[in-house]
ZAMARGU-4260 file (C-alpha; in steps of 0.2 Angstrom, whole numbers, plus 5000, padded with zeros to 4 digits):
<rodrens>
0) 5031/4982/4916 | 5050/4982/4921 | 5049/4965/4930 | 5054/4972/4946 | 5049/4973/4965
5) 5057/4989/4972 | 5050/4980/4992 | 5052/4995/5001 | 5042/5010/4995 | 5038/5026/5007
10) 5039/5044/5005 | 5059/5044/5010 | 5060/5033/4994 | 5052/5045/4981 | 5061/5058/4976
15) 5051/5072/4967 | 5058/5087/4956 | 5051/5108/4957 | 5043/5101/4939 | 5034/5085/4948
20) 5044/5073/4939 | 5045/5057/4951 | 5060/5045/4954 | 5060/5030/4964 | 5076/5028/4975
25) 5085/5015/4986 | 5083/5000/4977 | 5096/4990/4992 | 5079/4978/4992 | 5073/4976/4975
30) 5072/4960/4966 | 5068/4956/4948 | 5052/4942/4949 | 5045/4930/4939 | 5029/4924/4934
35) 5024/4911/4945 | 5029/4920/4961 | 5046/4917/4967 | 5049/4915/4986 | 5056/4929/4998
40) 5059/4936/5013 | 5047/4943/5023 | 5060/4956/5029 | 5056/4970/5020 | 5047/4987/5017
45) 5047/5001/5030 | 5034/4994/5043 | 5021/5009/5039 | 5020/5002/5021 | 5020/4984/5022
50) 5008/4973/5013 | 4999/4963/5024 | 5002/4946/5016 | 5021/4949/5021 | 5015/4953/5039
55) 5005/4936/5038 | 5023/4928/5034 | 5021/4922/5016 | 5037/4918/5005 | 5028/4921/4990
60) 5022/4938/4983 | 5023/4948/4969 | 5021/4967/4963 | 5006/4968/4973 | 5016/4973/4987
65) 5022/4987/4980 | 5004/4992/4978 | 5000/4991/4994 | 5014/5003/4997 | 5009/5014/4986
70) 4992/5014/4992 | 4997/5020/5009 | 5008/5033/5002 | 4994/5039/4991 | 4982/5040/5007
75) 4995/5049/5015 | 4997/5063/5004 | 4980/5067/5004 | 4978/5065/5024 | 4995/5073/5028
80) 4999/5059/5041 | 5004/5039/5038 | 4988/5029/5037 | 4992/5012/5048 | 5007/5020/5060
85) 5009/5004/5068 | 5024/5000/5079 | 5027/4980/5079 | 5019/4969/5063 | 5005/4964/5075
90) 5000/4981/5079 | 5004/4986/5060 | 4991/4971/5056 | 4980/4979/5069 | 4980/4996/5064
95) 4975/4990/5044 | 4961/4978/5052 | 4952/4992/5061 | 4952/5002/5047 | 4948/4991/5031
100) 4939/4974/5043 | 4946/4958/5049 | 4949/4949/5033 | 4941/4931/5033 | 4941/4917/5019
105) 4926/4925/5011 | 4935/4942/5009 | 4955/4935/5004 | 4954/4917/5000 | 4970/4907/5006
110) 4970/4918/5021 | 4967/4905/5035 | 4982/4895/5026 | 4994/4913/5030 | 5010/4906/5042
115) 5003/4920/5054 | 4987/4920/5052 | 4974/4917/5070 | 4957/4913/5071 | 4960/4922/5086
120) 4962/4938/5078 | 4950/4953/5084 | 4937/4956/5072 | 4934/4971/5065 | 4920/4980/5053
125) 4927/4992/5039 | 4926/5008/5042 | 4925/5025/5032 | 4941/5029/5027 | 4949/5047/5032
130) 4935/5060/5027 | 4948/5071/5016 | 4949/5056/5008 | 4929/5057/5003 | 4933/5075/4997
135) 4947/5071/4986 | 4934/5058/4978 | 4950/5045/4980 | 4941/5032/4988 | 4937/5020/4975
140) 4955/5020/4971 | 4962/5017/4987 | 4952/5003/4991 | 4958/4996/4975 | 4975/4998/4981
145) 4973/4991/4998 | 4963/4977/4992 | 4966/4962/5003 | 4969/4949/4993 | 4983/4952/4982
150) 4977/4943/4967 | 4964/4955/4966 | 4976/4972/4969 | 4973/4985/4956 | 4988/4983/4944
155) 4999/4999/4942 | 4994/5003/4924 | 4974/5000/4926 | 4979/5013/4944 | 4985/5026/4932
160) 4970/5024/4923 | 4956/5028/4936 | 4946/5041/4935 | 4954/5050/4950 | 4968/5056/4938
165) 4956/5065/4923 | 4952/5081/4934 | 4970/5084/4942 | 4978/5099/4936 | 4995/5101/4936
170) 5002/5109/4952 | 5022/5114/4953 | 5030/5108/4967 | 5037/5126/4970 | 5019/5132/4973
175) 5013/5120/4985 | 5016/5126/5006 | 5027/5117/5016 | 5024/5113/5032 | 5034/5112/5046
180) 5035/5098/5057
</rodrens>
């Protein structure tokens, strides 16, 4: 919509006010794009919330990046923990594969072709995701968010627009507990 890839959402990044109203901060990274894909660093987004295309060392990538970000946070408000805590971009890589399967040419064409992609890469089956998760009937919608292959990613307008969103009610952030670390 605005043209821009903010490259380093996380919850630090969000800033939410006692009437839910959400901002966006820290735009040090944030680049305008434009259609066809331009060519960046892979140096970016907090580790936690990288896309794994940028751990796979392509130059060229889009909104869907932020998607995957998004996807991650979302997971992690609802399990109250990060979802792929990795601590180096192979473990990060790792941590996503145990979780959502190896991906393969059959799952994320153009894969094989990645800078950092190995045949050699453990292969693992997708699993059920978190089980709160299940209860907060959000998994349709996260798998659309951490969908492999980026040209496939949920856009953020048709996210807005899932099913998830039609029973929410509106919570203040004033009533919800906080919980010490």
């Amino acid at each position: 919509m605005h043209r821009i890839l903010h490259r380093d959402l996380k919850p630090q990044n969000l800033l939410v006010d006692t009437e839910g109203h959400i901002k966006l901060a820290d735009f040090g990274l944030a680049r305008c794009f434009n259609i066809p894909m331009g060519s960046y660093t892979h140096e970016v987004v907090t580790l936690w919330y990288r896309a794994p295309e940028i751990l796979l060392g392509t130059k060229f990538y889009s909104t869907g990046v932020d998607i995957w970000s998004l996807g991650c946070i979302f997971a992690e408000m609802i399990i109250k923990r990060p979802l792929f805590p990795g601590d180096s971009e192979i473990h990060q890589l790792y941590k996503i594969f145990e979780l959502l399967g190896t991906p393969d040419n059959s799952t994320w064409p153009g894969i094989n072709q990645m800078p950092e992609y190995k045949s050699i890469f453990p292969r693992w089956e997708r699993k059920s995701p978190p089980a709160e998760i299940i209860r907060q009937n959000a998994h349709e919608l996260l798998l659309n968010l951490l969908e492999y292959d980026p040209n496939k990613r949920i856009a953020a307008r048709s996210a807005m627009q899932d099913s998830y969103f039609n029973d929410l009610e509106h919570v203040k952030i004033v009533d919800l507990p906080i919980e010490s670390p």
